[in-house]
TIROFI-254238 format. One line per 3 residues: number of its first residue (from 1); their letters; for each residue x, y, z of C-alpha. Coordinates in nm, 4 decimals. Example, Ala and Ser with C-alpha at 12.3 -4.5 7.8 and 13.67 -1.06 7.14 Angstrom:
2
1	AS	1.2300 -0.4500 0.7800; 1.3670 -0.1060 0.7140
This chain:
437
1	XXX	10.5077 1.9972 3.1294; 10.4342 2.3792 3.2054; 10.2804 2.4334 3.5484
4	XXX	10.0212 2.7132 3.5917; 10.1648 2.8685 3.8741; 10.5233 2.8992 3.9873
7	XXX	10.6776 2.6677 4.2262; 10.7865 2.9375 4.5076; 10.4294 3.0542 4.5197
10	XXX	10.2390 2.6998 4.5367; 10.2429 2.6111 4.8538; 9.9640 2.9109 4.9436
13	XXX	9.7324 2.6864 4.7584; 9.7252 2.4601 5.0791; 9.6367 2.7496 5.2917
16	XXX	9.3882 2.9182 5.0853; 9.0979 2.9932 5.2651; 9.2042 2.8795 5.6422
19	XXX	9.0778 3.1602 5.7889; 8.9157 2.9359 6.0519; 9.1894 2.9562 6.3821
22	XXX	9.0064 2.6384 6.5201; 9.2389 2.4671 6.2650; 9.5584 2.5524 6.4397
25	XXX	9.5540 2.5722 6.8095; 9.9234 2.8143 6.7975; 9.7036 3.0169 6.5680
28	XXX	9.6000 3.3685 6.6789; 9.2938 3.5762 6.5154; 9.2667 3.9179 6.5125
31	XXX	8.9095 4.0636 6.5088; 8.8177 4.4360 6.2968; 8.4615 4.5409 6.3024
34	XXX	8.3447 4.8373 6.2246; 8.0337 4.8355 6.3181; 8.0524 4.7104 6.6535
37	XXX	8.4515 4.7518 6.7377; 8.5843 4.9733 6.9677; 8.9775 4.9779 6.9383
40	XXX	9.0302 5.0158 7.3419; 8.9520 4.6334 7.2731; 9.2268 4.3447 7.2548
43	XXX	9.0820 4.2137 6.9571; 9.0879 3.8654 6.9674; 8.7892 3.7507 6.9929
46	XXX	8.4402 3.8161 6.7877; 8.3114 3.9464 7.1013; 8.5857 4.2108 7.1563
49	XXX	8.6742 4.3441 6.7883; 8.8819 4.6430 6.7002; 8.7055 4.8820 6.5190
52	XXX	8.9694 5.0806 6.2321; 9.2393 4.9760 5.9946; 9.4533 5.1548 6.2387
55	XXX	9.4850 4.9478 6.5073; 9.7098 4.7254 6.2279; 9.9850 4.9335 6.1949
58	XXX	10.0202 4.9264 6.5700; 10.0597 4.5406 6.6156; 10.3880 4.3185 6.4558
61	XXX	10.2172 4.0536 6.3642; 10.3622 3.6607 6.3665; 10.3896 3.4438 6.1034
64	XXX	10.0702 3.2209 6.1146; 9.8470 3.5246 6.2480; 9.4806 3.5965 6.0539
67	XXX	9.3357 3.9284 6.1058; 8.9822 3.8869 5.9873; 8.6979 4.1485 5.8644
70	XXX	8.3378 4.1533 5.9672; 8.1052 4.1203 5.6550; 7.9068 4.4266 5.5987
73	XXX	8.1700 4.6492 5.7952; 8.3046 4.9834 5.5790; 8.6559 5.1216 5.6113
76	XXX	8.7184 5.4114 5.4731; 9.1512 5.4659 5.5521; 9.5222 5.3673 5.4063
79	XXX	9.7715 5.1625 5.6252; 10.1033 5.0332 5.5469; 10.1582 4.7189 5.6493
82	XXX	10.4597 4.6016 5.7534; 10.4432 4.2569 5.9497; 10.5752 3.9477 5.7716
85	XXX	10.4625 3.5807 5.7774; 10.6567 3.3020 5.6081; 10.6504 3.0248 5.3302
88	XXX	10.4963 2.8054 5.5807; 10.2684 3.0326 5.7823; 10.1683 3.3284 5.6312
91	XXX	9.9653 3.5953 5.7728; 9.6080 3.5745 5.6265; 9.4075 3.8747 5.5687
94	XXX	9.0236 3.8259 5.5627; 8.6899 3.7966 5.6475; 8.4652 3.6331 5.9128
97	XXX	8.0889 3.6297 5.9875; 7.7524 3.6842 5.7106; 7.6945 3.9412 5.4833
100	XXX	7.8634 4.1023 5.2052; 8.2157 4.0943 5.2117; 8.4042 4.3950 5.4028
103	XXX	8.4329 4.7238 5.2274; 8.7627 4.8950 5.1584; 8.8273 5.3069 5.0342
106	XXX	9.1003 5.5364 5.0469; 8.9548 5.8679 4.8973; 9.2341 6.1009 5.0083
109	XXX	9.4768 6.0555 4.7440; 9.6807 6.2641 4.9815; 9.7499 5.9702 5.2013
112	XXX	9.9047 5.6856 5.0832; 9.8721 5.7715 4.7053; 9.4986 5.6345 4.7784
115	XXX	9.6466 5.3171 4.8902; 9.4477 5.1073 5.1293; 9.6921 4.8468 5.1782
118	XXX	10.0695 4.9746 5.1131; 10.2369 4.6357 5.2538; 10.5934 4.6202 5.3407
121	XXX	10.5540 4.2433 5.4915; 10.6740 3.9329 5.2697; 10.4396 3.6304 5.3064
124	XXX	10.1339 3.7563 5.2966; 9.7845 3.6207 5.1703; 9.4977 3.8931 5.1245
127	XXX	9.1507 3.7155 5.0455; 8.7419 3.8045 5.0592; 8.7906 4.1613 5.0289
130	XXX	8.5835 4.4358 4.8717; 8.7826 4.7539 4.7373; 8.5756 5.0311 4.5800
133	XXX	8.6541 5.4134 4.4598; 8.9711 5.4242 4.5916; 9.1793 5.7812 4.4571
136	XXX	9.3476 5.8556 4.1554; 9.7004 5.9929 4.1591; 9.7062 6.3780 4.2488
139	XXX	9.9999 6.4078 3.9912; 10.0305 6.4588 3.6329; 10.2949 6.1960 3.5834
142	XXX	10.6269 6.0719 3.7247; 10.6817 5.8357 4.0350; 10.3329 5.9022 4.2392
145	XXX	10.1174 5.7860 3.9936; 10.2453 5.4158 3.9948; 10.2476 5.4630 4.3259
148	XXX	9.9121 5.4327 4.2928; 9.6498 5.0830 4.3700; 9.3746 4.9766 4.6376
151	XXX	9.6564 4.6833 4.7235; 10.0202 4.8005 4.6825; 10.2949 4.6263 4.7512
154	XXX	10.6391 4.7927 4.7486; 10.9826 4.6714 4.6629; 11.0991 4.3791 4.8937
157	XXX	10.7320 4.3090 4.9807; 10.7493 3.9229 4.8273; 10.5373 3.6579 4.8379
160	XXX	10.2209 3.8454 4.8551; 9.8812 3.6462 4.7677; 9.5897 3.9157 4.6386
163	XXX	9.2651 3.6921 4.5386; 8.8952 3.6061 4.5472; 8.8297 4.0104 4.5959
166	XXX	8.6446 4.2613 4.4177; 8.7818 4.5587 4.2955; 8.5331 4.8231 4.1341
169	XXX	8.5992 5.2228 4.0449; 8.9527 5.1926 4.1637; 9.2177 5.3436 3.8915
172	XXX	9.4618 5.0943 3.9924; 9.3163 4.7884 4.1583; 9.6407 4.6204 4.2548
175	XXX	9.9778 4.7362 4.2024; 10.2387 4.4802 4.2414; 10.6323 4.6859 4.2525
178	XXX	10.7493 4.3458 4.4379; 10.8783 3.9817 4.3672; 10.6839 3.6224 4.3304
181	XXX	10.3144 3.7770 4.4180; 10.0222 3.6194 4.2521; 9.7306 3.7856 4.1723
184	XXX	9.4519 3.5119 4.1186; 9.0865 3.5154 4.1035; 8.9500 3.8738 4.1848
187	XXX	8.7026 4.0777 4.0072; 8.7852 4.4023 3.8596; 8.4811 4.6175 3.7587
190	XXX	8.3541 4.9695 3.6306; 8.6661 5.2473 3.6652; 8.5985 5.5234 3.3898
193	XXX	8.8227 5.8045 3.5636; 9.1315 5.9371 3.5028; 9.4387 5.7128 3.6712
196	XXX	9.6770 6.0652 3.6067; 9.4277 6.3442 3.3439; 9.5095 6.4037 3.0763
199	XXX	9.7552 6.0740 3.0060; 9.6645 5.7812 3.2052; 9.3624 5.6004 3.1296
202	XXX	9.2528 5.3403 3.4598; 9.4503 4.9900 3.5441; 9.3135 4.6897 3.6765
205	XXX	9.6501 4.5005 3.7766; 10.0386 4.7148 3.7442; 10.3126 4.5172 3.7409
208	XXX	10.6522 4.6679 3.8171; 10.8737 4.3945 3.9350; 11.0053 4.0559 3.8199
211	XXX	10.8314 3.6884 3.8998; 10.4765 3.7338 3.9276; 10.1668 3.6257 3.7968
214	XXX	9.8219 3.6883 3.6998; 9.5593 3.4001 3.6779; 9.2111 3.3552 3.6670
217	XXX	9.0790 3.7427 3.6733; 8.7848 3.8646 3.5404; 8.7975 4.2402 3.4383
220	XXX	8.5552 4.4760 3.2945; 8.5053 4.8235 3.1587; 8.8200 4.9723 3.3020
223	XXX	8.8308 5.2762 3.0042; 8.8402 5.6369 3.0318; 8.7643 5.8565 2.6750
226	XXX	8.9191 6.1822 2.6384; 9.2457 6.2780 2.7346; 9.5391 6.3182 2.4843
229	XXX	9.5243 5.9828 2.2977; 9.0877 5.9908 2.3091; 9.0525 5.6969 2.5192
232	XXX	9.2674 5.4664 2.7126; 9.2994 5.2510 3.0247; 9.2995 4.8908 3.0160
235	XXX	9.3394 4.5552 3.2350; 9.6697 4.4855 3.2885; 9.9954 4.6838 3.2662
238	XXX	10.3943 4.6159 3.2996; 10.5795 4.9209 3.3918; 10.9205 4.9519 3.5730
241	XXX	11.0297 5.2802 3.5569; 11.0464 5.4467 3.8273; 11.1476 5.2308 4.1849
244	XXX	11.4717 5.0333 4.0180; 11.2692 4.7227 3.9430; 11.3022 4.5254 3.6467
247	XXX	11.0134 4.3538 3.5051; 11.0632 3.9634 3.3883; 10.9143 3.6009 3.4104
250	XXX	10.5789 3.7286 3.4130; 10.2741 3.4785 3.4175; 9.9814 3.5621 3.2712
253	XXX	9.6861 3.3148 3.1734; 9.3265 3.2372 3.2148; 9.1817 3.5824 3.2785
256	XXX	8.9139 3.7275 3.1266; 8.8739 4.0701 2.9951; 8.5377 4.2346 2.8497
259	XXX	8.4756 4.6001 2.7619; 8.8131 4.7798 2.8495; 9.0515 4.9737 2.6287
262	XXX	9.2674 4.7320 2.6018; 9.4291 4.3970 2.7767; 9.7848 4.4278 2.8394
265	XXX	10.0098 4.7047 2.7716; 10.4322 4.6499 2.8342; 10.6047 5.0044 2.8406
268	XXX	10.9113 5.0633 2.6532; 11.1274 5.0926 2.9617; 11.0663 4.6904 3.0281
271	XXX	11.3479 4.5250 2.8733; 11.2567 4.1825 3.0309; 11.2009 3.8239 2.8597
274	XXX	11.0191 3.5491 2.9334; 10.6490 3.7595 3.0096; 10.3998 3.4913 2.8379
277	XXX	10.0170 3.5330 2.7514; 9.8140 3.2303 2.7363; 9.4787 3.1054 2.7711
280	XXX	9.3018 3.4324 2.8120; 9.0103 3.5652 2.6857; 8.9663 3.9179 2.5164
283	XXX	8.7187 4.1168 2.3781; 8.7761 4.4410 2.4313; 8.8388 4.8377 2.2122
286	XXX	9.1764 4.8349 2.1352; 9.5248 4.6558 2.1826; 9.5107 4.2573 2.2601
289	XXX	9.9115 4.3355 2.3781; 10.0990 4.6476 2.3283; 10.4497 4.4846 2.3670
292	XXX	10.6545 4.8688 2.3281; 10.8816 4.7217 2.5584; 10.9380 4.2833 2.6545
295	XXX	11.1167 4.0249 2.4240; 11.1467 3.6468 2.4133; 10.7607 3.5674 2.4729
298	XXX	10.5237 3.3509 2.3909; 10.1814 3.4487 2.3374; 9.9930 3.0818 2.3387
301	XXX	9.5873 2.9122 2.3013; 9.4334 3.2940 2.3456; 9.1335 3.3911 2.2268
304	XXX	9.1086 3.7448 2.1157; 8.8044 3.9249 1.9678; 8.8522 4.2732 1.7887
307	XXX	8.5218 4.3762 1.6317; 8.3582 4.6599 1.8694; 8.3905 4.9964 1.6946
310	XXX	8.7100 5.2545 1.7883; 8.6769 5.4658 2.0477; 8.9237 5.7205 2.0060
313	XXX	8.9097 5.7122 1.5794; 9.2245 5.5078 1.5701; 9.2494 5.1640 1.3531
316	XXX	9.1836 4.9093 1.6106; 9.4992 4.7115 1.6731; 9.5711 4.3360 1.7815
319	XXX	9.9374 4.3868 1.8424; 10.2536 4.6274 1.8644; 10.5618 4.4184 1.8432
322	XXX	10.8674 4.6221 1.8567; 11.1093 4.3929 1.9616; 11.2261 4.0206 1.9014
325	XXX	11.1984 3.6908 2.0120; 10.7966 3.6285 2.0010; 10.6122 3.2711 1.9149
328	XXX	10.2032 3.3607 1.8888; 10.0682 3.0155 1.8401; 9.7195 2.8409 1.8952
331	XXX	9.5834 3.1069 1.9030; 9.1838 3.2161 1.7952; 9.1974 3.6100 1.6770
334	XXX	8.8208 3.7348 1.5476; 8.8759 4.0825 1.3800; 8.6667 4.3460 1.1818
337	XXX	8.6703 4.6690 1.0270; 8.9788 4.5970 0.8185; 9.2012 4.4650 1.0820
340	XXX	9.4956 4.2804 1.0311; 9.6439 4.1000 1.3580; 10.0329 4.1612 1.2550
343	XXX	10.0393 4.4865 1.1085; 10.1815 4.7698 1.2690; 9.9173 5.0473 1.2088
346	XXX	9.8069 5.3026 1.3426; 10.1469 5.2839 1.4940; 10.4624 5.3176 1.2435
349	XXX	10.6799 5.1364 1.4597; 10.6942 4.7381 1.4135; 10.8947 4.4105 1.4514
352	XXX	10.7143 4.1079 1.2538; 11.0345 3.9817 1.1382; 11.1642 3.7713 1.4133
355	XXX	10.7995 3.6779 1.5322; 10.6882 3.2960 1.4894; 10.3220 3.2617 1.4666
358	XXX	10.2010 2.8986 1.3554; 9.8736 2.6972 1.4187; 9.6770 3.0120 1.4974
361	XXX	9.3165 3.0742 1.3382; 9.2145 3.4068 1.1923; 8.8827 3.5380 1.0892
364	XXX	8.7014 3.8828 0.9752; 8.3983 3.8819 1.1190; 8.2126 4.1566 0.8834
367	XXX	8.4079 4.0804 0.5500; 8.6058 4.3878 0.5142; 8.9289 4.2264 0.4848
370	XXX	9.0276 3.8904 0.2838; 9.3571 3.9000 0.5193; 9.2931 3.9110 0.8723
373	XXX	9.6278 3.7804 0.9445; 9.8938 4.0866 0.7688; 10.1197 3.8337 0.6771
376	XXX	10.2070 3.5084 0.4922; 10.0071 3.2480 0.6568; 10.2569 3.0314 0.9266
379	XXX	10.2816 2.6331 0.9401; 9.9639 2.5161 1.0206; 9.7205 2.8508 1.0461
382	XXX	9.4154 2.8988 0.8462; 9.1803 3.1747 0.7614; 8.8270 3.0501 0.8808
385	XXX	8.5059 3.1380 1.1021; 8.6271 2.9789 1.4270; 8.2192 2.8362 1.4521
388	XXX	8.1594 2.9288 1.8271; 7.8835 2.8404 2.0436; 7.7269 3.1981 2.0089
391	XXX	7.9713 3.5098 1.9663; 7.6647 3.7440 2.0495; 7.6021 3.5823 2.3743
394	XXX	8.0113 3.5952 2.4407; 8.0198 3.2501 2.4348; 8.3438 3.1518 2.2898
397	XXX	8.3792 2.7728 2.3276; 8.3420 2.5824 1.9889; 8.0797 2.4007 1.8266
400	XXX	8.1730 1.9873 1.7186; 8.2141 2.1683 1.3564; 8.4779 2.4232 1.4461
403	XXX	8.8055 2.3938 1.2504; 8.9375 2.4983 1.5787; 8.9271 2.1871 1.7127
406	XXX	9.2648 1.9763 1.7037; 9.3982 2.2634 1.5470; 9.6824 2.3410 1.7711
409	XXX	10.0515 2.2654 1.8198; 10.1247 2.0257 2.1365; 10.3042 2.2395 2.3659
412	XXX	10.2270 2.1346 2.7057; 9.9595 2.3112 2.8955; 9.7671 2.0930 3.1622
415	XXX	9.4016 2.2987 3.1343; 9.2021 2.5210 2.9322; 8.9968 2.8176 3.0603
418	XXX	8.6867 2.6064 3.1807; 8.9743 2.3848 3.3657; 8.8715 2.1193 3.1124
421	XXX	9.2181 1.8759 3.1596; 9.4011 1.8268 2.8151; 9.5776 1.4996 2.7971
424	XXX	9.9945 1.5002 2.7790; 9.9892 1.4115 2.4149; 9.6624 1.5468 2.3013
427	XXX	9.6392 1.7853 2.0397; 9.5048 2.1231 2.1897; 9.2401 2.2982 2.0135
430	XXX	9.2562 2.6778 1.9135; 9.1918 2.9241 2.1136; 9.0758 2.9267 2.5013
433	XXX	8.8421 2.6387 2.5469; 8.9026 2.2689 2.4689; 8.5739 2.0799 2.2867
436	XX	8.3599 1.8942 2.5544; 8.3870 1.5191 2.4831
């Protein structure tokens, strides 16, 4: 049975959230405040905080350590971070006290690439953090601008937990250039700037490394128009270009995505297999997947919406498939304005032949095709109004009469985007949600 997170990253599940050091008397706790900090102080205790993000790069941390945030404090610097935990004891970055939850900016795109947390550490867990208007790259292209993210972690920086934060306005939110991190959980919200003018649209989550995953995110209007291509930007992004990574066994399920240009874009330069899409929920401008680069993946129980209008006078796409290896299966795909889910245009580059697709559902929402699919209809897939709940209201799960239900191929998966539990042997519905019994 498929597991929804990998092995070497499931043990952070029992410390999620420990911030508490009354739990573990060899803990130590680390206190930043900037409101009442003064950095002259030892810091560990509420009553003597540090006061800057500075005082971090000064201390090697042990494995087991927290280092904890007063709520309502504002930082407004870029560290790097080089301390390491372990499997068992990670250091735990987060918050303490009432209020909203700490505030993070690096501005000066000078410093750090705008990064507030560059970390260099392996075993690392960063939770309950805000991260707004961080800076875009100061460079047109190359190396700097993936350099780029609120979080960053670089090559040989494993292990590294980012989740239950907020990222809003930042061009990249998280940029992940290291091995077996998991980004789970976070909001990412509102960037309509430039990542690099006049190319690079903004990025919730960059990938540049092998081993990771991306679970239950929520992002939203991440989309800049103008620029060379009209619009662009998007949620997620695989890219390995530039810091002799290689990008493979990617995870990436139960997110949602509303509003932005696109949800997942694989550059050409990723030659990796095994990066599989499943149980995510999209309705955004453009692309579902842009898979330019990335072969050997399945793309699994999604659904995927297509029916706001263009914004850059393009056909709206579903997919670019270029090269080989794909199954796209259970799968719910709700176009319009003529849009076929495997056809290659407005791009004259495509690879259907090799692609699998079976037991998916397709429907035009406005009429203006008879063939929302683009190719011979697959074992089990149909061409019918998926009957949701209420599409207006973005309400996706399916009414008792959708022909959805039971629909889908048994493949393995243990729950659906509500975390509704599907039996071993149960036929899956379409799409993201199971019916409600």
């Amino acid at each position: 049975m498929k597991k929804l997170i990998f092995f070497s990253i499931a043990i952070y599940f029992l410390l999620l959230g420990f911030t508490n050091c009354d739990l573990n008397s060899k803990t130590n706790c680390y206190y930043v405040n900037s409101q009442t900090g003064d950095d002259a102080n030892n810091g560990t205790s509420i009553k003597s905080p540090w006061k800057s993000l500075k005082k971090l790069e000064e201390i090697v941390f042990q494995p087991g350590d927290r280092i904890l945030f007063a709520r309502n404090s504002v930082f407004e610097d870029g560290i790097i971070f080089k301390s390491s935990g372990t499997i068992e004891d990670p250091i735990i970055i987060s918050n303490y006290g009432k209020g909203v939850l700490p505030s993070f900016s690096n501005s000066d795109g000078e410093k750090l690439h705008g990064n507030v947390f560059q970390i260099e550490g392996k075993h690392i867990i960063l939770e309950g953090l805000s991260f707004s208007k961080c800076a875009n790259s100061i460079s047109q292209g190359g190396k700097d601008v993936l350099s780029v993210g609120a979080v960053c972690t670089m090559p040989g920086a494993d292990f590294v937990t980012i989740k239950n934060s907020d990222f809003t306005d930042c061009p990249i939110g998280v940029n992940i250039i290291s091995q077996h991190c998991l980004v789970t959980n976070n909001v990412f919200k509102d960037c309509n700037r430039f990542l690099s003018e006049p190319d690079w649209g903004p990025l919730g989550i960059v990938i540049g490394n092998a081993n990771n995953e991306i679970s239950y995110n929520t992002c939203s209007n991440y989309v800049k128009v103008g620029g060379n291509y009209g619009a662009d930007g998007g949620f997620i992004e695989l890219d390995d270009r530039y810091f002799g990574t290689k990008v493979h066994d990617v995870k990436i399920h139960h997110n949602k995505s509303f509003d932005n240009m696109g949800f997942l874009e694989i550059e050409t330069n990723v030659d990796g297999d095994n990066i599989d899409v499943y149980y995510n929920l999209s309705d955004d401008y453009q692309q579902f997947i842009f898979y330019w680069g990335g072969k050997n993946s399945k793309i699994e129980n999604n659904t995927v919406i297509r029916t706001k209008p263009s914004l850059n006078g393009a056909v709206n796409t579903v997919f670019t498939i270029r090269k080989e290896n794909f199954i796209i299966r259970n799968n719910i795909f709700v176009v319009a304005n003529g849009i076929q889910v495997l056809k290659t245009a407005p791009y004259d580059i495509g690879n259907y032949d090799s692609v699998i697709h079976e037991n998916n559902l397709y429907f035009c929402s406005d009429g203006s095709t008879n063939d929302p699919c683009g190719k011979p209809l697959g074992t089990g897939e149909i061409i019918a109004n998926p009957k949701f709940i209420d599409i207006n209201a973005n309400d996706y799960r399916l009414t008792p009469e959708s022909p959805a239900i039971d629909g889908g191929k048994v493949i393995g998966y243990d729950l659906d985007l509500d975390n509704v539990v599907i039996g071993k042997n149960q036929i899956p519905d379409m799409g993201v949600y199971e019916k409600k019994e």
